[in-house]
VOZAVO-710322 format. One line per 5 residues: number of its first residue (from 0); their letters; for each residue x, y, z of C-alpha. Coordinates in Angstrom, 2 decimals, decimal comma, padded with zeros to 5 digits. Layout:
NUM> A> X Y Z | ... .
***
This chain:
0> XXXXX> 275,25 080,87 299,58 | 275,96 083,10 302,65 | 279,06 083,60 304,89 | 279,17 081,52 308,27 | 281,36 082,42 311,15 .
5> XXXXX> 283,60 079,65 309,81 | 283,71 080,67 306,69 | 284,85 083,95 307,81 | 287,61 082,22 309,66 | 289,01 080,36 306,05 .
10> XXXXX> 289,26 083,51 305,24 | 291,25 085,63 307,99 | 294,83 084,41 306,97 | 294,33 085,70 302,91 | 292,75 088,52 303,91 .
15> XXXXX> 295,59 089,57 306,36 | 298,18 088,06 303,20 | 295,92 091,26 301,37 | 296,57 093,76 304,34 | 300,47 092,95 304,98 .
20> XXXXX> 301,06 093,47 300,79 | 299,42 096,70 301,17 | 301,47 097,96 304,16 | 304,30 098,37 301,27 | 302,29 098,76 297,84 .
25> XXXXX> 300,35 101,82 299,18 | 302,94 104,26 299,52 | 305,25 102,62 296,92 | 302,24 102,74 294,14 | 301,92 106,78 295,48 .
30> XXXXX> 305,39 107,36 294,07 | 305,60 105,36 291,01 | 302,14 107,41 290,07 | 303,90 110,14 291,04 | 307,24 109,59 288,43 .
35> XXXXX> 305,37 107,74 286,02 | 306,82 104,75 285,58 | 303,32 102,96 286,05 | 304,13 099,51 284,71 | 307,13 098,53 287,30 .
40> XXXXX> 305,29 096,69 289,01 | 304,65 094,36 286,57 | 308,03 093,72 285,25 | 309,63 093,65 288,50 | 306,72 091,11 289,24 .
45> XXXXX> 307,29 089,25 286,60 | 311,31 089,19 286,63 | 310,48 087,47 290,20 | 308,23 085,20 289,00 | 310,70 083,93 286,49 .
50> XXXXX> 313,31 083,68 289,20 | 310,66 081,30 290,72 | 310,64 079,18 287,25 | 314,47 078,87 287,55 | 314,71 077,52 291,11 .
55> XXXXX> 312,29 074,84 290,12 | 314,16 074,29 287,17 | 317,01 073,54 289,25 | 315,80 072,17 292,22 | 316,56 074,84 294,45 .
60> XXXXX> 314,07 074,37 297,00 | 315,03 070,72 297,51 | 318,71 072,24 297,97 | 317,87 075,24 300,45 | 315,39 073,69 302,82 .
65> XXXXX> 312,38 075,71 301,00 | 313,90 078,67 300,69 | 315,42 078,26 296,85 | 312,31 080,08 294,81 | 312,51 083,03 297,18 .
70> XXXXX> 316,13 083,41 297,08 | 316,30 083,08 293,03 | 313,30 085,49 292,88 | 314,57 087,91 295,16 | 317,88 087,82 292,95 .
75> XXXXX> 316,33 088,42 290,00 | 314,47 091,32 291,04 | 317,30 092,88 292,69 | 318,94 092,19 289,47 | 315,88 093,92 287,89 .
80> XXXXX> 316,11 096,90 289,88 | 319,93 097,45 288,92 | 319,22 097,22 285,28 | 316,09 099,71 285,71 | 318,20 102,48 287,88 .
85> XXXXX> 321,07 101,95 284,96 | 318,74 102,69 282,49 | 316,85 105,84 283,97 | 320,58 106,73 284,21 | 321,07 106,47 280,42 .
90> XXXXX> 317,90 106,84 278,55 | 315,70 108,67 281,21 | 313,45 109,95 278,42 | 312,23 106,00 277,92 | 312,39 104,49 281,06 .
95> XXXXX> 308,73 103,17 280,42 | 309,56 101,83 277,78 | 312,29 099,95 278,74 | 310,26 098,76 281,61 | 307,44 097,25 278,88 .
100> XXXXX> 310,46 095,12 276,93 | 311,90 093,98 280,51 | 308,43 092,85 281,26 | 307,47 090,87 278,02 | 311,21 089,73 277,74 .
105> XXXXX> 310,82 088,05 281,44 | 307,25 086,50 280,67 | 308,26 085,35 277,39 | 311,17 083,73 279,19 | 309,25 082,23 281,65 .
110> XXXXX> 307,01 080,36 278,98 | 309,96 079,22 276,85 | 311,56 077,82 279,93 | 308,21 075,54 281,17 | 307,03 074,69 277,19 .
115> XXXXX> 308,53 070,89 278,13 | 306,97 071,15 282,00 | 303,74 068,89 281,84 | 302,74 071,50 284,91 | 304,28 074,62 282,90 .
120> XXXXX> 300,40 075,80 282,14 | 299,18 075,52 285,47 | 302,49 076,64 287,29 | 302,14 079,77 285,11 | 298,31 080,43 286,05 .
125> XXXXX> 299,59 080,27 289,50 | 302,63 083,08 289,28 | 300,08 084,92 287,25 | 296,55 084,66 289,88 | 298,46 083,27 292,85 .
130> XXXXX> 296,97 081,19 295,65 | 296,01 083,94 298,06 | 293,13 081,96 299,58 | 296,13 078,96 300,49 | 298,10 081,64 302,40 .
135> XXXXX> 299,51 080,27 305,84 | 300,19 082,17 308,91 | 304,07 081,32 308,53 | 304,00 082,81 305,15 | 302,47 085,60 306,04 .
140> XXXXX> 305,18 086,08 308,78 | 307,80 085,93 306,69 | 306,34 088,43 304,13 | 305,13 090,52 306,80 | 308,84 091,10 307,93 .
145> XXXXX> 310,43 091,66 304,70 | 307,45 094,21 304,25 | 308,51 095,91 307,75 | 311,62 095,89 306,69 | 311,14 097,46 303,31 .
150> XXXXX> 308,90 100,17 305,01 | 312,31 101,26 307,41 | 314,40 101,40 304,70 | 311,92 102,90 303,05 | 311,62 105,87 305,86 .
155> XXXXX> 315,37 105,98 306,59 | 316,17 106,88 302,32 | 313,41 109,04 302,92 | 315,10 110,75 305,81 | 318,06 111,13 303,72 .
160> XXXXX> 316,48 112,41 300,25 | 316,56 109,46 298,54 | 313,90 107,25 299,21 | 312,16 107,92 295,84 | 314,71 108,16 293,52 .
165> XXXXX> 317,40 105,89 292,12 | 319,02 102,15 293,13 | 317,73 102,72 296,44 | 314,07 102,98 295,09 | 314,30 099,93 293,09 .
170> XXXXX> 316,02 097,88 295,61 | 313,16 098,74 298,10 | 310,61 097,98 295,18 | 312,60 095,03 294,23 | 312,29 093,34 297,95 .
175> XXXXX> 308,58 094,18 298,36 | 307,29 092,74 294,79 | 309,87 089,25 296,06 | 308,12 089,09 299,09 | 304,40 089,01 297,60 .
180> XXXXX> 304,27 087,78 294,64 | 304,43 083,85 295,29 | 301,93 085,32 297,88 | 299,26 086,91 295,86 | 300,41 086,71 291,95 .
185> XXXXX> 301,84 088,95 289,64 | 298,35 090,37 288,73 | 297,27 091,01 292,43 | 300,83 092,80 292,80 | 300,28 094,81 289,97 .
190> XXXXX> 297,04 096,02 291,18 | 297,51 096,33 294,40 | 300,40 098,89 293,70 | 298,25 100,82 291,50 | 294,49 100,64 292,17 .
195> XXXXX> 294,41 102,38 295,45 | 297,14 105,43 294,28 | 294,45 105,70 291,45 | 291,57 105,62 293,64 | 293,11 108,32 295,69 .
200> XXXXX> 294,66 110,95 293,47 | 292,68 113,30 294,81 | 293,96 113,35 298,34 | 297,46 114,17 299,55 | 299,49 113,12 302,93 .
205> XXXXX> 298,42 110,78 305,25 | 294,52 111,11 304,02 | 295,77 109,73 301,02 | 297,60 106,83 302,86 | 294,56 106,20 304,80 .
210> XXXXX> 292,18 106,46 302,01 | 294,76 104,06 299,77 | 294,79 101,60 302,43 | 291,38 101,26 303,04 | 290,21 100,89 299,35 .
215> XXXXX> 292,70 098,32 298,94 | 291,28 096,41 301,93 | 288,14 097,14 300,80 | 288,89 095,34 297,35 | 290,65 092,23 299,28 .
220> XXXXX> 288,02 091,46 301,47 | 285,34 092,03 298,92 | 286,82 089,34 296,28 | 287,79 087,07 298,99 | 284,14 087,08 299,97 .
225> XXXXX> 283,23 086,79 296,46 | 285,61 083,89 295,68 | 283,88 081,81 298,45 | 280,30 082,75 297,51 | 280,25 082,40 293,89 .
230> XXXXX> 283,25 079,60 293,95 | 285,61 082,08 291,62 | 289,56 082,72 291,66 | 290,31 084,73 294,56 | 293,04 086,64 292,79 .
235> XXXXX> 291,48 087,37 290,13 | 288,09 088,20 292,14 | 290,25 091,12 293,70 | 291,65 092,55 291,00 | 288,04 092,94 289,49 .
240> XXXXX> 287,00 094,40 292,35 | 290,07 096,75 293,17 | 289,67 098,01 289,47 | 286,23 099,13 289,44 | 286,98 100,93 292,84 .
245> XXXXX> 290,02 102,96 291,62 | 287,24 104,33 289,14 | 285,33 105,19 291,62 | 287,88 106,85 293,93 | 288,28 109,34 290,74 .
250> XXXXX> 284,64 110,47 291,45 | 284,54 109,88 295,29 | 287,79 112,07 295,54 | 287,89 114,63 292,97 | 290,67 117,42 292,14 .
255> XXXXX> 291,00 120,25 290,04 | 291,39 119,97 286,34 | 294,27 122,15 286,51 | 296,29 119,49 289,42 | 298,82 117,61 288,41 .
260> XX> 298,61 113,81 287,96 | 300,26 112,20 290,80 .
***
């Protein structure tokens, strides 16, 4: 099976969905490569997603006009980003660590809390993969404007000193993950953060931005194409995709052995 012109046009909202998730994950995966706290991503993610779980729970969405499972997830993750900057306050020394219980606690959670749903398997497969290729344009809007607005803040705490350390780092990280994970998945989040940083390591300033970005969109449009050809997952297309080109990148883009890991 090939690609027609209208097959390219099913395509154009997820693959912007891809592009407006990057905008933040690019230079947000540079720094948590950068301060080693790798797995973030995830547990913010997945703190989200079981925000998500809890709305449904409780109705929210029938309550707030649509807009219950993105308030309770955004709560959650802001909540999640509190309990992270108290904790690289207090134990510093095992802030990954902390981050790997705060992600298994949350998905752990999340399956005790759907084990009566007749849906619960399938509503889970969904937080995990996403629906990427169902993206709408309104959706996208919204996301793309919490992602602009992440991005200012983002430059302003920079401005200031702090954009890469502390509550205002998590808070940023906190809003971005809320705003694409119903979008793409927890998995797709997790590798969009750090598959292009990966890919990239190499590189520094705005090559490295550039370079990140366009691997990334490289991986998105590849395993959306793939997903339509060969009738697969579209999330989980990506990801395989994005994975094998962060490799890559580390060949591509090489550094001294002597560099630091960032």
């Amino acid at each position: 099976m090939s690609l027609s012109a209208t097959d390219l046009g099913l395509l154009a909202a997820p693959f912007a969905a891809g592009l407006v998730v990057l905008a933040t994950h690019v230079p947000l995966g540079i720094t948590v490569l950068r301060r080693g706290i790798i797995f973030i991503d995830l547990a913010v993610a997945q703190v989200a997603a079981l925000g998500v779980i809890v709305a449904g729970l409780v109705h929210l969405d029938e309550r707030w006009g649509g807009f219950g499972a993105q308030l309770s997830a955004g709560l959650a993750a802001l909540g999640a980003a509190a309990l992270l900057t108290a904790c690289e306050r207090r134990w510093p020394e095992i802030q990954e660590a902390l981050i790997g219980l705060l992600f298994v606690f949350a998905a752990a959670a999340g399956i005790l809390l759907l084990a009566g749903n007749p849906h619960g398997g399938e509503h889970l497969r969904d937080l995990l993969a996403g629906q990427i290729l169902w993206a709408g344009w309104g959706q996208i809007g919204v996301v793309a404007a919490l992602s602009a607005a992440v991005l200012a803040g983002r430059a302003w705490f920079a401005r200031s000193g702090g954009g890469g350390e502390g509550l205002a780092f998590y808070a940023l990280f906190a809003v971005a993950v809320t705003a694409s994970v119903q979008l793409v998945g927890v998995l797709l989040v997790f590798a969009s953060l750090i598959a292009p940083a990966v890919a990239t390591r190499a590189l520094s300033g705005t090559r490295r931005l550039a370079g990140a970005f366009c691997v990334g969109a490289l991986g998105y449009g590849g395993g959306l194409a793939a997903s339509l050809v060969f009738d697969l997952p579209a999330g989980a297309a990506i990801v395989c995709l994005l994975v094998p080109l962060a490799v890559a990148g580390l060949f591509v883009w090489r550094r001294p052995a002597s560099a630091d890991f960032s």
